[in-house]
N, C-alpha and C positions, 0 to 999 in steps of 0.2 A: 504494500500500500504506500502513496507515494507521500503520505504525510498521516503521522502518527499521535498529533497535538489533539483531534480532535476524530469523534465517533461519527457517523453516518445518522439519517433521520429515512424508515422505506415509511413512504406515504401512503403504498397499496399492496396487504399481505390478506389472503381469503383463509377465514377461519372453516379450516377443512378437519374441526376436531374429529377424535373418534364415535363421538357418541351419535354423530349427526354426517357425517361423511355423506356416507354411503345413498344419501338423498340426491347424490349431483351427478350420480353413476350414468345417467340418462343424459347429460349432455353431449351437445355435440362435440365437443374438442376431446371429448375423453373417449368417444367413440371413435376419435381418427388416430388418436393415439397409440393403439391397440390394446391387448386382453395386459400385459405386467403393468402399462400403469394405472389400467382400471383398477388391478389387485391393487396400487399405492393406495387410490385414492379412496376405497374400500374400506380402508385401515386407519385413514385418516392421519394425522399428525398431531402430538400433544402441544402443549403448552410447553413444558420443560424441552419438548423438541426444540420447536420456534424458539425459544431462548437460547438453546445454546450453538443453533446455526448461526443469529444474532453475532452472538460473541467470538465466534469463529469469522464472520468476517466483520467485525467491529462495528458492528450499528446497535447504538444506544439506545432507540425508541422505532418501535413500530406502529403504526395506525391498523389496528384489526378489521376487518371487514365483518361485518353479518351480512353476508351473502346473501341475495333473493336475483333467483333466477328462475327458468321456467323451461320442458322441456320440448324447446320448440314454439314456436308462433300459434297459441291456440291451447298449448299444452298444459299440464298438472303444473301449479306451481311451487318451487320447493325454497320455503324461507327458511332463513335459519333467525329465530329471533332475535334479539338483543339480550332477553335473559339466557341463551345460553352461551356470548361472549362476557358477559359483566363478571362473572366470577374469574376468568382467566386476567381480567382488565385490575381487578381488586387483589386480586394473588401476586401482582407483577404489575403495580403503580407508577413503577418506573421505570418501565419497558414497553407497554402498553400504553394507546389512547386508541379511543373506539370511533368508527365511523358507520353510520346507520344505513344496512341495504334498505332499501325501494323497491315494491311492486308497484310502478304507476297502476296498476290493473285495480287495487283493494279500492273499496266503497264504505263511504262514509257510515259509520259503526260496526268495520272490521277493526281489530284490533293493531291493523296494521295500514290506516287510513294514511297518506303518507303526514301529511300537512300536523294531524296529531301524534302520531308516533315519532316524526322528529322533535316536534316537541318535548315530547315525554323523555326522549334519548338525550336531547342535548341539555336541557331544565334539571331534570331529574338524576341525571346519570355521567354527565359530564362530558356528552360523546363532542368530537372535536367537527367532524363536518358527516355527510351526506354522498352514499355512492348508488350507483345505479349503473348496469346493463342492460341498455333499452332496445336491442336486438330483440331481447329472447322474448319482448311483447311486442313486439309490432307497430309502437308506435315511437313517432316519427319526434324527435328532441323539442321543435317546434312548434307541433302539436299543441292547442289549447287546453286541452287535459292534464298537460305536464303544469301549467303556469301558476296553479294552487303550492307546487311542491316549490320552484323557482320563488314565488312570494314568499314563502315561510322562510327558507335560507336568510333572502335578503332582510326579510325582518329579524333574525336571529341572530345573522353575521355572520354564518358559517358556509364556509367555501362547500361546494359539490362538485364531483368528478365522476363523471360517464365516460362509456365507451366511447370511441369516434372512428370514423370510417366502415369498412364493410362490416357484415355482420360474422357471424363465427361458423365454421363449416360443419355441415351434416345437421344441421338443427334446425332447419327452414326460418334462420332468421333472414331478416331485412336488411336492408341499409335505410335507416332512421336516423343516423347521426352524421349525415357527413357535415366536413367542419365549417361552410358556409353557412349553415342553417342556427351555428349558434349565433351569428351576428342578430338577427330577430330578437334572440333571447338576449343580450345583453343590451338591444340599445330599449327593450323594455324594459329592463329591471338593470339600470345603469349600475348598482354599487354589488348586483350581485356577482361572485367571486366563481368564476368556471376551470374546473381542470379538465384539459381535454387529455384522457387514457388513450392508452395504446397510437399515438403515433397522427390517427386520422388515414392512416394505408386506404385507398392509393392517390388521397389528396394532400398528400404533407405541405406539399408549396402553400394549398391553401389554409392551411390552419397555421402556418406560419405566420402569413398576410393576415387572418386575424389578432394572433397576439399581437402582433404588431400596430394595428391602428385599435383596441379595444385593450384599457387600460386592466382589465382583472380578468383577462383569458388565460389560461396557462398551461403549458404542455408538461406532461407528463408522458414518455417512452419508454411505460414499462415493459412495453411490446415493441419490435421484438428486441431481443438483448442486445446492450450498447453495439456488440462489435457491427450492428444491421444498420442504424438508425440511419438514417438519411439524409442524403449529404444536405439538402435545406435544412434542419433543422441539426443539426452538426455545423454548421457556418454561422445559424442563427445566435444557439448558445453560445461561441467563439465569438463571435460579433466581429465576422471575417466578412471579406466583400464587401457585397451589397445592403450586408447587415451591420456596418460598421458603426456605432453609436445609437443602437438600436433597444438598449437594453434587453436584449438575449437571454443575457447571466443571469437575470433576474426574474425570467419568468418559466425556466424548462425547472423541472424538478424531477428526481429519481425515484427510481423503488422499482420492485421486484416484480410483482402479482404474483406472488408467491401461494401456488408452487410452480409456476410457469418458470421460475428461473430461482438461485439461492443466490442470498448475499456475498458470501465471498466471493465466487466467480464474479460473478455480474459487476461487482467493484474493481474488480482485475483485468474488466473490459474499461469499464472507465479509463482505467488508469493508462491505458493502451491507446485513450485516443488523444492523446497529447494537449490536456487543456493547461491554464497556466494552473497553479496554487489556489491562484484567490476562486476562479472559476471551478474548480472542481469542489472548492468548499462551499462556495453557494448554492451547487449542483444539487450535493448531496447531504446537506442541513440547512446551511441557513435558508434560504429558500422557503424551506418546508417549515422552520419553526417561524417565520413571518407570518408568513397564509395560514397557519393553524391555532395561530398565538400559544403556541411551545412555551 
């Protein structure tokens, strides 16, 4: 690691416990993956796991996910609540900060309505922001149905980070997020704070061109891993070229989607793609304790 003064912050790790695993066996990315790492994901990963991967590649704090996902456009949907991350979040206070999945799909007095379950997660329980994978419903980031969820953030203050670009294979999702569509959402809800996941594949230039003229967009490439990421968006963070004075450094943020990838490699791509010091520490903390008030 090329600087040792300071620990890493992943923004986006999926709580794939054991107890609850086994619900996400129906997705599609795990169906392309083949039958060994279905058996992983089976088995799930504990908490003492995720911590001592952590420490293996030196990341200080992780944002857990409570996963809500769905199996396919139409399909069963599989949440994982927020009560079965708080107990790992209380075990490990200083490793842990929680982010609350999303079914845009739930109706007002399910327990999982979004507008009141963030609530409840961030009032009551201290969770730091708001995720969602809007492939695996069908509806489209833009969508008037989403702007109840976008209003609460913004009243909250807590950033939210969804998918972007195509949807995920084998699972008849959509393309509902590509990264032009959040310019809508941002120039209605001006202060609310967007991390765009996974890249925006196979419009990076264009989600570039938004953090760029849209002051609280923000990329995240947890997909795919550093050594892939794209040369726009690799130039952007450098604040090389066309991006020179751009503030870049200040708006890309890292993390894993774990278990899509583990900390320590994934740091050891970083490290490989030659940013200066200061930039590779905003990359991979400061950044993230900004946006989440760390």
């Amino acid at each position: 690691m090329s600087d040792t003064n300071y620990k890493a912050v992943d923004i986006s790790i999926n709580a794939f416990l054991p107890e609850s695993s086994y619900k996400h066996l129906s997705l599609g990315l795990w169906k392309a993956s083949g039958p060994s790492y279905e058996e992983k994901i089976r088995k799930g990963w504990t908490a003492e796991y995720m911590v001592e991967m952590m420490d293996r590649g030196n990341v200080e704090l992780s944002c857990l996910i409570s996963l809500c996902s769905a199996n396919g456009v139409g399909g069963e949907e599989l949440i994982v609540p927020i009560e079965e991350i708080i107990p790992v979040i209380q075990k490990y206070p200083k490793r842990f900060v929680g982010l609350v999945g999303l079914s845009p799909l739930q109706k007002w007095g399910s327990p999982y309505y979004p507008p009141t379950y963030i609530e409840r997660a961030v009032k009551e329980h201290g969770f730091k922001g708001v995720h969602m994978y809007p492939h695996w419903f069908g509806i489209r980031v833009n969508d008037r149905r989403m702007y109840p969820i976008y209003e609460k953030c913004a009243e909250l203050d807590v950033p939210i980070s969804f998918q972007t670009g195509q949807g995920t294979m084998r699972s008849n999702s959509r393309v509902v997020a590509r990264p032009i569509w959040i310019d809508e959402i941002v120039r209605d809800f001006p202060t609310l704070k967007v991390i765009a996941l996974h890249s925006g594949y196979p419009w990076e230039d264009e989600l570039v061109a938004l953090a760029i003229t849209n002051e609280h967009v923000y990329i995240c490439p947890d997909v795919p891993p550093p050594r892939l990421w794209h040369a726009s968006i690799l130039s952007y963070l450098k604040e090389e070229g066309r991006f020179e004075g751009m503030s870049g450094s200040d708006k890309v943020l890292w993390a894993t989607d774990f278990p899509l990838q583990e900390p320590d490699k994934s740091l050891k791509e970083v490290d490989a793609l030659g940013l200066t010091p200061e930039i590779r520490r905003k990359l991979v903390r400061d950044n993230a304790i900004k946006l989440f008030k760390l």
